[in-house]
NUNUFI-299697 format. One record per residue: y, z, x of N, C-alpha, C in turn; residue in three letters. Coordinates in steps of 0.1 Angstrom, whole numbers, plus 5000, padded with zeros to 4 digits. Layout:
YZXYZXYZXALA/...
# end
This chain:
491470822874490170902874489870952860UNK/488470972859488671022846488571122841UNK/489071212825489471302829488371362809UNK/488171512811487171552801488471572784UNK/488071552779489171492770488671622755UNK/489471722750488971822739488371772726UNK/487571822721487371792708488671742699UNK/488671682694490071672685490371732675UNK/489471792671489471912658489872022662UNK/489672042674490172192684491872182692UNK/492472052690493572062697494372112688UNK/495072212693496172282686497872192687UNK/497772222671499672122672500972242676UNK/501372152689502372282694503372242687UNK/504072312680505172292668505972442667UNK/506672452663508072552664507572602649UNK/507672782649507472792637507772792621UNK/506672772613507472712602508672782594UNK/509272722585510272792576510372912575UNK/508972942566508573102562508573162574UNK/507473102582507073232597508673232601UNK/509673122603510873202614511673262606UNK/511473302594512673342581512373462585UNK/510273552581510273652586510173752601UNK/510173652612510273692620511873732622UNK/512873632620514273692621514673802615UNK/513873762603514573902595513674052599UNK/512474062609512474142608513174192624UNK/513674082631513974142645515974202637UNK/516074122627517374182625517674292618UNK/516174342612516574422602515974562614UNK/514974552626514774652633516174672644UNK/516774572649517974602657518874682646UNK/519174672635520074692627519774842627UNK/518274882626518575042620518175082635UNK/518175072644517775112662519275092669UNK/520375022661521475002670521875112675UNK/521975082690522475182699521975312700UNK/520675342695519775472700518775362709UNK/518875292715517375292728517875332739UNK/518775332744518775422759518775582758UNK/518275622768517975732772518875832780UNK/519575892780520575952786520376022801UNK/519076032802518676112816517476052822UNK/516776002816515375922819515075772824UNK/515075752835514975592840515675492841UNK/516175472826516675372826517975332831UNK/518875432831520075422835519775422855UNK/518775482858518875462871518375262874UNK/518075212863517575062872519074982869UNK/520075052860521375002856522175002869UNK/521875172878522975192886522575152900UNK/521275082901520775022911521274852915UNK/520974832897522274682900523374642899UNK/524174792897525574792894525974812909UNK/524974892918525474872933524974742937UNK/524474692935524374542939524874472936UNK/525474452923527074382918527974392929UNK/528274532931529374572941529374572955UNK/527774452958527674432969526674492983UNK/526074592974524874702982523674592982UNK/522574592995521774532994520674592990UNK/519474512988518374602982517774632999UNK/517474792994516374873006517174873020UNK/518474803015519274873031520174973024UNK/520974963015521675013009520975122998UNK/520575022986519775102979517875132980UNK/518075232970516275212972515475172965UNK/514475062960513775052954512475072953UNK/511475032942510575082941509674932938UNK/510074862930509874702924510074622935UNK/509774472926510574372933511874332929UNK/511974292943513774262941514274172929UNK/513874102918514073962907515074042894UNK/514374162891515474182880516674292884UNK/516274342892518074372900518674302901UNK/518374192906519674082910519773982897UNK/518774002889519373952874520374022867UNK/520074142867521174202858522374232869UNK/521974272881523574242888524574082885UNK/523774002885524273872880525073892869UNK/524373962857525173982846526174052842UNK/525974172850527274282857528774242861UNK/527974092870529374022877529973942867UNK/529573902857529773822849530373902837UNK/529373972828530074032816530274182820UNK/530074262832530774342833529274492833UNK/529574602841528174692844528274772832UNK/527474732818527974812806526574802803UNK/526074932791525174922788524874802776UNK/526174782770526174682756525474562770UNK/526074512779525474382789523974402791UNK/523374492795521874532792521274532782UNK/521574552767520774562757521174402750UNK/522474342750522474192749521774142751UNK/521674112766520274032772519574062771UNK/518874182772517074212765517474232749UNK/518074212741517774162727517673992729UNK/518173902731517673792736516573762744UNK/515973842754514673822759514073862745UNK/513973922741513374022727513073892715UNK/513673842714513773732706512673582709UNK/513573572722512473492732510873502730UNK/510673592735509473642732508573672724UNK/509573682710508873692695508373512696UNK/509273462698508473342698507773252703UNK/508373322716506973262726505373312722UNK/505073382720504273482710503673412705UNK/504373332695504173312682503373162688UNK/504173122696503572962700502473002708UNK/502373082717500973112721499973152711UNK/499873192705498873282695498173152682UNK/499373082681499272952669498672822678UNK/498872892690498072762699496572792701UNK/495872912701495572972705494373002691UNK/495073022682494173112669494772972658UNK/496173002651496272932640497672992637UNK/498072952624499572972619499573142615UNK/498573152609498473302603498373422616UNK/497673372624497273462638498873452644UNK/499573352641500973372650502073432644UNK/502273422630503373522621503273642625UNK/501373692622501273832624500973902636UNK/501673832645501673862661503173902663UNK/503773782662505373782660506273922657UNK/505473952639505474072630504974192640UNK/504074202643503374332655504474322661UNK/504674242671505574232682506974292682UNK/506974272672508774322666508774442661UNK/507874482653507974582644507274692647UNK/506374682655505874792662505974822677UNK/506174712687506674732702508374732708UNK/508174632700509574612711510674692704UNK/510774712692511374812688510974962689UNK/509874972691509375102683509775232695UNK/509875352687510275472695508975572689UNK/508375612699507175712698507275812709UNK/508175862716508175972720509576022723UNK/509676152726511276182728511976112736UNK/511876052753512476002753512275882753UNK/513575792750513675632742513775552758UNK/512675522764512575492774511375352776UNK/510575352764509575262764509875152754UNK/510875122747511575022741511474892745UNK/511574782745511474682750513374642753UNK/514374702747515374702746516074762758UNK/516074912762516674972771515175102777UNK/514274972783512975042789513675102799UNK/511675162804511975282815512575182829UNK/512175042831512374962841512574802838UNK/513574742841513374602831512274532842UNK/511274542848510574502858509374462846UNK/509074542840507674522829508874412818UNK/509674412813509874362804509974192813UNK/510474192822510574022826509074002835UNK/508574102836507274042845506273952831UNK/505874062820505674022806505873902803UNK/507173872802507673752802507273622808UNK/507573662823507173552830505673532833UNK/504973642831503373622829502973502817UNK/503673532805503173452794503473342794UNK/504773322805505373172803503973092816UNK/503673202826503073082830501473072826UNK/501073152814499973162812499973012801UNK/501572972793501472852785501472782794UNK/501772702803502472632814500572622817UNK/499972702820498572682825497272652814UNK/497472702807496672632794496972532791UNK/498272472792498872362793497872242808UNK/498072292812497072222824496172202820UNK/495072282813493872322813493472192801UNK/494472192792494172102784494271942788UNK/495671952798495971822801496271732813UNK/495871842824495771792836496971782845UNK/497571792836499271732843499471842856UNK/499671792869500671852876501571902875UNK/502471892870504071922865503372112857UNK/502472082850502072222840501672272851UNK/500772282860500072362871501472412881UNK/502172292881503772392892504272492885UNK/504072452873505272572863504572692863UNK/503172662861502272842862502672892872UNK/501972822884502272912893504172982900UNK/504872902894506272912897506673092886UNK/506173052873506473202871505973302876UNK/504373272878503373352883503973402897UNK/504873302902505373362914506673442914UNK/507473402904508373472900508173662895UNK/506673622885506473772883505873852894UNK/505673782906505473862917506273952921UNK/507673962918509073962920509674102915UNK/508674122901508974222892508274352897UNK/506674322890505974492890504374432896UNK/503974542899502374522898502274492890UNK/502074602878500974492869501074362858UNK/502174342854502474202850502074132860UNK/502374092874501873992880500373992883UNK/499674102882497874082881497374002871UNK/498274062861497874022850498273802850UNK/499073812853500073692851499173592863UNK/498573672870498173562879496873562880UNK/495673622874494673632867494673542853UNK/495673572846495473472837496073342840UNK/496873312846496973162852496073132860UNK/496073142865494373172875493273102869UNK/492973152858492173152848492273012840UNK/493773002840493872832829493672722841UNK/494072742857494272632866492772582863UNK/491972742869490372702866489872562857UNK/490272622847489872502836490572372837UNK/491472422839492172262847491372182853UNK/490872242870490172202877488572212871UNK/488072222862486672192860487372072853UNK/488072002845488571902837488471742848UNK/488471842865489071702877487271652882UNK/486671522880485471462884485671442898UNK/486671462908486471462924487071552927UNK/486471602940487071712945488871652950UNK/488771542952490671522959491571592948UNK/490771552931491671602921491271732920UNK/490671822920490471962923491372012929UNK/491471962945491972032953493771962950UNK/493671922943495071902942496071992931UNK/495371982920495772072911495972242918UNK/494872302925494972392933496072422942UNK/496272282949497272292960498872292949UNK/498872302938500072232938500772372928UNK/499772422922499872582917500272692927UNK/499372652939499472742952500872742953UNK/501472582952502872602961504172672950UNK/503672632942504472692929504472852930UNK/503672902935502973012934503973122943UNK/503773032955504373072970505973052967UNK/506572982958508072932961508673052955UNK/508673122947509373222944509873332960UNK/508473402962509073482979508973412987UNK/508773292986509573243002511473233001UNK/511473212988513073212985513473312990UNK/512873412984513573552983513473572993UNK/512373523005512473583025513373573022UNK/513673423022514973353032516473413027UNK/515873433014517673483010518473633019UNK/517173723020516973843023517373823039UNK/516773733047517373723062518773693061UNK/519673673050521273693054521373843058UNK/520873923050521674093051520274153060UNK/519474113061517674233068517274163077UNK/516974213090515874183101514774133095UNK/513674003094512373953094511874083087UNK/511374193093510474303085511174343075UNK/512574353074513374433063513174333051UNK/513074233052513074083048511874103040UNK/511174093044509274103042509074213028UNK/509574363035509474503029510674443011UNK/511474373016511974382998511074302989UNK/510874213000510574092991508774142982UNK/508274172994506974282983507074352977UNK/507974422977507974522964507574642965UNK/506274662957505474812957503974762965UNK/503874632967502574632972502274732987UNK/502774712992502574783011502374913003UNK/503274992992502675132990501475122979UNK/501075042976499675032966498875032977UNK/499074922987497974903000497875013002UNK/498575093006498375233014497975313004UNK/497575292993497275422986498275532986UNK/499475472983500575562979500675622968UNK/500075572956500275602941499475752942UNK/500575902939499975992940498976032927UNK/498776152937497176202926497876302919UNK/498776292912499776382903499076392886UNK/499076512878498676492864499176392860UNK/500076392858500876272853499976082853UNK/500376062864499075962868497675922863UNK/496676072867495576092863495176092845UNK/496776112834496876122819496975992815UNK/497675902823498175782822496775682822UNK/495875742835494975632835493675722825UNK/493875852818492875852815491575922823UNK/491975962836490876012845490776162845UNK/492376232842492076332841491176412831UNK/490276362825489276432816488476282814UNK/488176222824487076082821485976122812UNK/484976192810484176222803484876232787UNK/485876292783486276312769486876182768UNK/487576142776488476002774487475862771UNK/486375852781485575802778484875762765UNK/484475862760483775962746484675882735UNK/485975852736487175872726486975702725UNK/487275662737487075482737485675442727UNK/484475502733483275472727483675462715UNK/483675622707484275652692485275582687UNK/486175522692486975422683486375242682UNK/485775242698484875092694483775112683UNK/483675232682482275212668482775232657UNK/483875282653484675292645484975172639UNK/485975142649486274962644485274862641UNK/484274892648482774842650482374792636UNK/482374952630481674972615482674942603UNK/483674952606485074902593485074722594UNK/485474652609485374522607483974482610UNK/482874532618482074442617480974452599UNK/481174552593480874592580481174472573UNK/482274512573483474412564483074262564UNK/482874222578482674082582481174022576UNK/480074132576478674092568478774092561UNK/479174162554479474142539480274032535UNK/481174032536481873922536481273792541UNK/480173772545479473622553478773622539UNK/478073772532477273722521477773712513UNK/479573672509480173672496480273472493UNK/479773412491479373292487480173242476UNK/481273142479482173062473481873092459UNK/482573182445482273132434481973262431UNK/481173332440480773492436481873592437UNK/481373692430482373772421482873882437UNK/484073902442484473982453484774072450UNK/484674112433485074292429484474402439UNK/482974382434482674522445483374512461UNK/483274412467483774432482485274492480UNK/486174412473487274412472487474542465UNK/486974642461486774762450486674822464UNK/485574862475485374932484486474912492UNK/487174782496487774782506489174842502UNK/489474852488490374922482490275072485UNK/489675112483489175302483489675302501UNK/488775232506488675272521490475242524UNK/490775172520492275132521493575262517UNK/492975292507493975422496493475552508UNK/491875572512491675682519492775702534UNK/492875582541493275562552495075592552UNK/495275532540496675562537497075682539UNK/496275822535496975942532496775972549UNK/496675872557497075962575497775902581UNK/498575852573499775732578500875842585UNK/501375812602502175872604501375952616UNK/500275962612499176072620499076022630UNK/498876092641498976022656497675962658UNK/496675982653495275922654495675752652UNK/496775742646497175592645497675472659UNK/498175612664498475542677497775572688UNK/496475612686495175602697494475532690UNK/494075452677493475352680493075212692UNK/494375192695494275102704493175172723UNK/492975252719492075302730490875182731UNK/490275142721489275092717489474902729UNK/490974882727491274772736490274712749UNK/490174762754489474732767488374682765UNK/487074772753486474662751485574572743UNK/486974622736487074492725487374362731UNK/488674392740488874242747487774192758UNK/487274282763486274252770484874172764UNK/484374182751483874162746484274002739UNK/485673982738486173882732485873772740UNK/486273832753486673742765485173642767UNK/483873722773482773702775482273612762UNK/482173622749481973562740483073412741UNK/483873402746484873312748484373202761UNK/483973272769483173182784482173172781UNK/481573202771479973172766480073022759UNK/481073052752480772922741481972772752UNK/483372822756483472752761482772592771UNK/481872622774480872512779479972442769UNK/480572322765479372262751478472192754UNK/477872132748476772042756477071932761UNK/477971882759478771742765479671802775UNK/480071912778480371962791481972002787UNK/482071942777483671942770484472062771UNK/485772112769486272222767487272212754UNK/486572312748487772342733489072352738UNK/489872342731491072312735491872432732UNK/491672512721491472622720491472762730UNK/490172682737489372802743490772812757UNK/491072662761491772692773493172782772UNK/493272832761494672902757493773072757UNK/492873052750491873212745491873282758UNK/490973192764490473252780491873312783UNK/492673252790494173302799494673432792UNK/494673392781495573502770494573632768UNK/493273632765492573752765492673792779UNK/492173742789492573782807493173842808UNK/495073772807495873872806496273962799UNK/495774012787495374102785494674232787UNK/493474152794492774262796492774332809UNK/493674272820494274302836495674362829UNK/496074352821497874482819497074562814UNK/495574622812494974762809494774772819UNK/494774762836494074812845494574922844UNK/496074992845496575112848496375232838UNK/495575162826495275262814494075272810UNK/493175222818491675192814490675252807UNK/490675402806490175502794491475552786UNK/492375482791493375552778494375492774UNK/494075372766495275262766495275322752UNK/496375392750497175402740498575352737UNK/498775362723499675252721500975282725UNK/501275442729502975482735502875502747UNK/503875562750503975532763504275422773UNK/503475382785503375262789502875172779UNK/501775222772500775122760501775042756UNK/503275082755504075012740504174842754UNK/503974882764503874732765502774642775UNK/501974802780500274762788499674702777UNK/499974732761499074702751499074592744UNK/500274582744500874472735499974352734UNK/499874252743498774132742497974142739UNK/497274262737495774292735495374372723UNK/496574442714496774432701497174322695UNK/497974232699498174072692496574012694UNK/496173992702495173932703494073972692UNK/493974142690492674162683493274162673UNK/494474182667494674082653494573932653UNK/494673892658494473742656493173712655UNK/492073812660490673802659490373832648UNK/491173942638490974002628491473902615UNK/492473782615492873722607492273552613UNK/491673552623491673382619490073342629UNK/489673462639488573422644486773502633UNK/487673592632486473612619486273572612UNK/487473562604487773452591486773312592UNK/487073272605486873112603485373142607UNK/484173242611483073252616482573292601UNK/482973392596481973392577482373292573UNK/483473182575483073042566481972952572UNK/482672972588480872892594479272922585UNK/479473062580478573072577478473102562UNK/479373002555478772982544479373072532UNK/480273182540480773272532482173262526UNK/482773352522484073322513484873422524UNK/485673392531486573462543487973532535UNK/487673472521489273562516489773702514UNK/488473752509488873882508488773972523UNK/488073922534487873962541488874002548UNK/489873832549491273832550492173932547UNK/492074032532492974102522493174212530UNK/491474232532491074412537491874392553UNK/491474292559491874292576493374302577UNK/494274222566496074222563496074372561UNK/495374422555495774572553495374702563UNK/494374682567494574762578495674742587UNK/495874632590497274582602498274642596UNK/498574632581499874692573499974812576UNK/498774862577498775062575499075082588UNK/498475022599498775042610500275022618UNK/500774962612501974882612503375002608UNK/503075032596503475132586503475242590UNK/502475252599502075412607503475422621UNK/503475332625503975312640505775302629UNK/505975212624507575262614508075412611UNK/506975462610507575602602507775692617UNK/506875682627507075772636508275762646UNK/509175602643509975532648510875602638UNK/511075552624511875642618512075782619UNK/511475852621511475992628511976022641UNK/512275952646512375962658514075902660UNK/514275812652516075742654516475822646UNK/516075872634516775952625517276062633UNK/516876112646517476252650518376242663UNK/518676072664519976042673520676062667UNK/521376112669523076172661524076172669UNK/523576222685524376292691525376122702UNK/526676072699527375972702527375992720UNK/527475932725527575972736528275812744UNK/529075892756530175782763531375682750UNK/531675562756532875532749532675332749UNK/533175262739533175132742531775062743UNK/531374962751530474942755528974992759UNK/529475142760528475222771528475312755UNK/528875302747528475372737526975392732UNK/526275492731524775532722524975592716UNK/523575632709523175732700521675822707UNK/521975942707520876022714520376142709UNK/519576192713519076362710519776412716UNK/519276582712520476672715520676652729UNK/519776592738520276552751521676482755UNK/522076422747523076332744524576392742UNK/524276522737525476572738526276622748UNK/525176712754525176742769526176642777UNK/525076542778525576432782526776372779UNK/527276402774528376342769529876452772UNK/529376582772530176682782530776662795UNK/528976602796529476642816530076492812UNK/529976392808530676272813532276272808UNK/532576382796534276412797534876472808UNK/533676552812534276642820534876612837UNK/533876482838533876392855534876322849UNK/535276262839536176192838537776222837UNK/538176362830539176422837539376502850UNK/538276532854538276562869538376482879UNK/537576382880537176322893537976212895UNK/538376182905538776072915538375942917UNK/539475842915538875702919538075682934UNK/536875662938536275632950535575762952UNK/535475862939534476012949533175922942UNK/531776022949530975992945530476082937UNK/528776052929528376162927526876102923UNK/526176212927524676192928524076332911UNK/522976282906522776342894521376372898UNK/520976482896519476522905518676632893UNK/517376602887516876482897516776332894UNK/517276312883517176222875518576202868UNK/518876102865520176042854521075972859UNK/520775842861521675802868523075702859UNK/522375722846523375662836524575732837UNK/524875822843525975932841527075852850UNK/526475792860526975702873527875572866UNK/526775522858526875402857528875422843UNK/528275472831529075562824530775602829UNK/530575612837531875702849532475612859UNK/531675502862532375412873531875502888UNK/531475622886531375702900530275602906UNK/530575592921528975522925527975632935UNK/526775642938526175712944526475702960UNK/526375812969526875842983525975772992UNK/524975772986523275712995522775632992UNK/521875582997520775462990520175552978UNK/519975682978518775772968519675792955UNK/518775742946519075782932518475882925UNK/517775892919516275892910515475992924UNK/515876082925514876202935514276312926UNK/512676252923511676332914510576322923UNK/509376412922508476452934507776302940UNK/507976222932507176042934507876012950UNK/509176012940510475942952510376012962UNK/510476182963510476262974509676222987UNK/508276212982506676212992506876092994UNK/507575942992507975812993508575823003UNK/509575913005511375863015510975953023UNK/510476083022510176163028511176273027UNK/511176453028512076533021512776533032UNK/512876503048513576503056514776413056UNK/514076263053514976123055515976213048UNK/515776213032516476243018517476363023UNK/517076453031518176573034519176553043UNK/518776443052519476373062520876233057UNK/520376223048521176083040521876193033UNK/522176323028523176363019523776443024UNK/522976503038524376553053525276463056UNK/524776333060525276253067526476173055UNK/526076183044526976133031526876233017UNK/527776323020527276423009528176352999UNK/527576392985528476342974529676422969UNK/530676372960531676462950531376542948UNK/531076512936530076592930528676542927UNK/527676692920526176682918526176752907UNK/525576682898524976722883523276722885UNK/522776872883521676902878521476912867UNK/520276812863519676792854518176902845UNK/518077032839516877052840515776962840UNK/514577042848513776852839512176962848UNK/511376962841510077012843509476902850UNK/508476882863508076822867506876812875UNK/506276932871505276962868503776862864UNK/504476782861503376702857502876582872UNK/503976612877504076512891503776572901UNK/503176722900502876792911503576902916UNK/504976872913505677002915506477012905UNK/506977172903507777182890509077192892UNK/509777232901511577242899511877152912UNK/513077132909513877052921514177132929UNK/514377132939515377252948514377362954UNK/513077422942512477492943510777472954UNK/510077342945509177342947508977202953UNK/510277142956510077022963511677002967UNK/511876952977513076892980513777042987UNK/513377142987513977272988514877222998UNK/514777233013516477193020517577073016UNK/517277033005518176942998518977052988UNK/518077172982518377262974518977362978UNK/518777382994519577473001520977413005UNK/520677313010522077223013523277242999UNK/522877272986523777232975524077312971UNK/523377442978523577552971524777622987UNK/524677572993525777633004526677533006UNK/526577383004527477323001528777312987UNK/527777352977528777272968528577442955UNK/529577452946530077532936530177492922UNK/529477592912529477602900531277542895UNK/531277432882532077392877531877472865UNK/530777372857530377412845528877402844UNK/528577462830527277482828527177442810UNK/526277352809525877302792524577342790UNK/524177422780522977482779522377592791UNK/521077572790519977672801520577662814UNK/520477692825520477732836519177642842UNK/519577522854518677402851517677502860UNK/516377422858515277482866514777672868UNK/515377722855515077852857514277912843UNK/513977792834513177812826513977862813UNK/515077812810515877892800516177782793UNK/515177672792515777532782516377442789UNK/516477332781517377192787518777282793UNK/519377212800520477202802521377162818UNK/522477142815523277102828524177132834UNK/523977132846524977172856526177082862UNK/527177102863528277062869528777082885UNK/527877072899529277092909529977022915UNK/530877062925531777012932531477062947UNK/532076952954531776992969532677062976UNK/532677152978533077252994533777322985UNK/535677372990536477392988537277372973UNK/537277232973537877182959536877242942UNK/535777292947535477332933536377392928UNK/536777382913536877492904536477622900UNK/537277702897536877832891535177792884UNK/534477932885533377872878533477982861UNK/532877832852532477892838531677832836UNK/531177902824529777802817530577812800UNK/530077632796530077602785528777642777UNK/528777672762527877732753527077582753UNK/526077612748525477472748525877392733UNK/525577242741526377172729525077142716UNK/
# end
C-alpha cells in the first residue's frame, strides 16, 4: 500500500549524542550528584513512606490487602524487586533513580535533536540535569528526581517519553512494531500516576494519529489503531491477572487502577493545599500573573526575534548585541530571586500557542507530513497535558520541578533552534539572536543553582548508618535520635507506626508497620475513613508510635489527634506512654519536634531530650 513519505530535508538523523554534547552532559550529571550526594531524601516527608510500602511487599504484603495505596501498583513492585535483590536501603533507591536520571538525560536529548536539532538537544539535556532532576527549591528535599515525593511521577515521565518516541516513530514510518511499543509504555504508565499517563497517552495518541493519516485505506488505519490499542491494554490486563493470585476479581480491578475510581468520584479534596497547587485559590491574581509573564517573554523574545529578522547577513550586530547586553547585566542583579522560578507560569500558553502553530503548518500542500512535526506535535502535547494539575500556576518548584520539565525543554528549544531557523527564513542573521536567547537560559539556569546551593549547604545534619546514610536539615537530627533510640530499645518483630507522616524511620530500623496504614495526613484520613483507621490499630496496635509535628493546615485540618483522626488520638493517648521527647511538644505549637512512645505497660520512665 502506499504510504506518504516526509520531506527529506525534515527527516531528523537519530544518532547518539555527539562527543562534546555527551562530555557535557556527563559531566554535568557527575558534577550535580557529586555536590547533592546523599542530601535528597527527606527524613519525614513522602518519600520514605513509598520505600516502606515496597519494603512490605519485598516481605511479601500484597498491595491494597495488606498495604495501602494511592498509585498504581508498577513502581512498588519495581523497587520491591530491587529490595529482594540488593536489599531495602536507601543507597538501592537512589542507585536506580540515578540511573533512571541518566537514562533520561538522554533520552531527552534524542527526542529534542529529533525534534528541533543538535543545539535544542545539549541544552535540554543541560536544563534537565542542572535545574530538575537535581535541583532543591524548597525545604523539604522531596521534589528531586533522585529521592522524590513518589517514584510514580518519576517512572510514569519516563515511560510517557519512551512511548511518545516509539509513536513519532510510527508517525514517521508506519511500522507496527513502533505503534505496539507506544502503546505498551503508554500502558505501562497507566500503572504509575494520573498525570504522566494523560499526558503519555495524549501524546501517543497524538503520534498514532499521524501514523494513521500516513495509511491510504481504512484496513491500514484500523490496523495501526488496533495494534496500539492492544499494546495499550497489555500492561493491566497483566497486572488483573497477576493480582487474582492474592484478590477476589474486584480487589483485582481496585489495584490495578490505581487512583482513577477516586478521581472518578471526585475524591481529590477541596483542601488549600490543592486549590495553591492548581492555582485556583486566587484565580483572578494567578491568572493576572500567567498573562504578565506571557507579555513579558512576549516583549524580551518576540523583540529580540524582529530585530534580529532585520539584522541582514554582513550588518553590523553592535547596537542589538549592545542592548541585549545591558538587558542581560540588568537581569543578572536578581539572580537567585524567586521571580526566577515563576517564570515558567507563562508555560501553558506558550505551549499552547506552539502546539496550534505546529497543526497549522503540519498539513502541506502535497498533504505531506514534516517529519519533524511528527515528533513536535506528541512532545508539545505531552507537555502541555503534565500542566493540567497546575494550570494557572505551573511553577517551576514544587510539583513544577517535574509537571514542568518538558515544557521548559521544549520552550528552549524554541528559543535556540525554532526562532533561530525562522529570522533566517527570513533573511536575517539568527546569531546574535542565538547569544541573547543562550543567555537568558544561563541566568535562568544560574538562578535555579544558587537556590539549590542554598539549600544543600544547610544539610549537615548525618542521619542513620551504612547504606541508609543522608544528609538533612535540622530535621535530620531529630531524626536520627529517635532512630538511636528504637534501635537500642526495640525488639526484633515489634512494630511501629510514625504519625502522621515518616515512614523512613520504619524503613531505617527494620521495624515494619502493624497495619496496612502508613502515611495518616487529612488526604489519607477522609480516603480510609477515621473509623476503618481506628479500627485497624485496635485490632493491631503498634510497639511503638513516633509523633511527628507537622502543620496541616493546608489540607484542611491542622493537628493530628486534634482536628482529625481524634479517636486514633485518644486511643494513643490511653494506650501508649511518653519515652522521649526531641524538640517542641508535637502538635501544640512549640516548633518541630518528636515524640517517642511505647505501648501499655512496657513504656519507660518518661523524659524529654533538649532539642537536637
Amino acid at each position: 500500500m502506499g504510504k506518504r513519505r516526509p520531506a527529506p530535508a525534515e527527516t531528523p538523523r537519530a544518532e547518539a549524542p555527539t562527543l562534546p554534547a555527551a562530555a557535557l552532559l556527563a559531566a554535568a550529571f557527575a558534577a550535580m550528584a557529586a555536590f547533592s550526594w546523599r542530601k535528597w531524601a527527606d527524613p519525614f516527608v513522602d518519600f520514605g513512606q513509598q520505600m516502606e510500602i515496597a519494603r512490605e511487599i519485598a516481605l511479601g504484603a500484597v498491595p491494597h490487602r495488606d498495604v495501602a495505596l494511592l498509585h498504581g501498583p508498577l513502581s512498588p513492585a519495581l523497587q520491591a524487586l530491587l529490595f529482594r535483590i540488593f536489599g531495602s536501603t536507601i543507597a538501592t533507591v537512589t542507585a536506580f533513580n540515578l540511573a533512571v536520571v541518566a537514562g533520561l538525560a538522554l533520552l531527552l536529548h534524542r527526542l529534542l535533536e529529533e525534534a528541533f536539532d543538535r543545539a535544542a538537544a545539549a541544552a535540554g539535556g543541560l536544563l534537565f540535569l542542572l535545574v530538575f532532576a537535581f535541583g532543591q527549591y524548597t525545604p523539604a528535599s522531596i521534589t528531586n528526581w533522585i529521592a522524590p515525593y513518589t517514584p510514580e511521577i518519576v517512572h510514569g515521565i519516563a515511560l510517557g517519553l519512551l512511548a511518545l518516541l516509539f509513536a513519532s516513530r510510527a508517525a514517521r514510518r508506519g511500522t507496527r512494531t513502533d505503534a505496539a511499543l507506544a502503546g505498551l509504555f503508554a500502558g505501562l504508565a497507566f500503572l504509575t500516576k494520573a498525570e504522566p499517563f494523560v499526558a503519555a497517552l495524549g501524546g501517543a495518541a497524538a503520534g498514532i494519529a499521524l501514523a494513521v493519516r500516513r495509511e491510504r485505506t481504512a484496513r491500514g488505519m484500523r490496523g495501526i489503531i488496533a495494534i496500539f490499542s492492544a499494546g495499550l491494554a497489555t500492561p493491566p490486563v497483566l497486572a488483573f491477572l497477576s493480582f487474582l493470585r492474592w484478590l477476589p476479581p474486584a480487589g483485582a480491578l481496585r489495584a490495578v487502577l490505581g487512583p482513577w475510581p477516586l478521581l472518578a468520584a471526585g475524591g481529590v479534596p477541596d483542601a488549600p493545599f490543592y486549590r495553591w497547587v492548581a492555582g485556583t485559590d486566587d484565580a483572578p491574581r494567578n491568572l493576572g500573573l500567567l498573562l504578565l509573564w506571557a507579555s513579558v517573554l512576549l516583549l524580551l523574545i518576540g523583540g529580540a526575534a524582529l530585530w534580529g529578522a532585520r539584522l541582514r547577513p554582513g550588518r553590523s550586530a553592535v547596537p542589538f548585541l549592545s542592548a541585549a547586553g545591558l538587558l542581560t547585566a540588568g537581569l543578572a542583579t536578581t539572580l537567585g530571586s524567586p521571580l526566577w522560578r515563576e517564570a515558567t507560569r507563562a508555560l501553558p500558553l506558550l505551549l499552547g500557542a506552539f502546539l496550534l502553530y505546529e497543526l497549522g503548518r503540519s498539513g502541506k500542500a502535497d498533504g505531506s507530513l514534516g517529519s519533524r512535526a511528527a515528533i513536535r506535535i506528541p512532545l508539545v502535547l505531552f507537555a502541555l497535558l503534565l500542566l493540567l494539575k497546575t494550570p494557572l500556576a505551573s511553577r517551576l518548584y514544587h510539583y513544577g520541578q517535574f509537571l514542568s520539565m518538558p515544557g521548559v525543554l521544549v520552550s528552549a528549544a524554541l528559543l535556540l533552534s525554532t526562532v533561530p531557523e525562522a529570522i533566517r527564513r527570513r533573511g536575517g542573521s539568527p546569531r546574535p539572536f542565538l547569544l541573547f536567547a543562550a543567555a537568558l537560559l544561563s541566568l535562568f539556569t544560574v538562578s535555579a543553582l544558587l537556590r539549590t546551593r542554598t539549600l544543600l549547604l544547610a544539610r549537615t545534619c548525618a542521619a542513620a548508618e551504612g547504606p541508609n546514610r543522608f544528609l538533612a536539615d535540622g530535621r535530620g537530627c531529630a531524626f536520627e535520635e529517635v532512630r538511636a533510640a528504637l534501635a537500642a530499645a526495640a525488639r526484633p518483630g515489634e512494630t511501629l507506626s510514625v504519625l502522621p507522616e515518616g515512614s523512613l524511620l520504619n524503613v531505617v530500623t527494620g521495624l515494619s508497620r502493624p497495619n496496612r496504614f502508613g502515611t495518616l495526613m487529612p488526604f489519607e484520613a477522609r480516603l480510609y475513613g477515621e473509623e476503618v483507621v481506628l479500627r485497624a490499630f485496635e485490632e493491631r496496635p503498634p510497639d511503638w508510635v513516633v509523633l511527628v509535628d507537622k502543620d496541616t493546615s493546608e489540607y484542611g485540618a491542622a493537628a493530628f489527634g486534634r482536628d482529625y483522626l481524634t479517636g486514633l488520638g485518644g486511643f494513643l493517648e490511653a494506650r501508649y506512654r511518653p519515652v522521649a521527647r526531641w524538640g517542641g511538644e508535637p502538635f501544640a505549637g512549640e516548633g518541630f519536634g518528636v515524640k517517642l512512645l511505647r505501648r501499655g505497660d512496657e513504656a519507660a520512665p518518661r523524659r524529654t531530650a533538649p532539642p537536637s
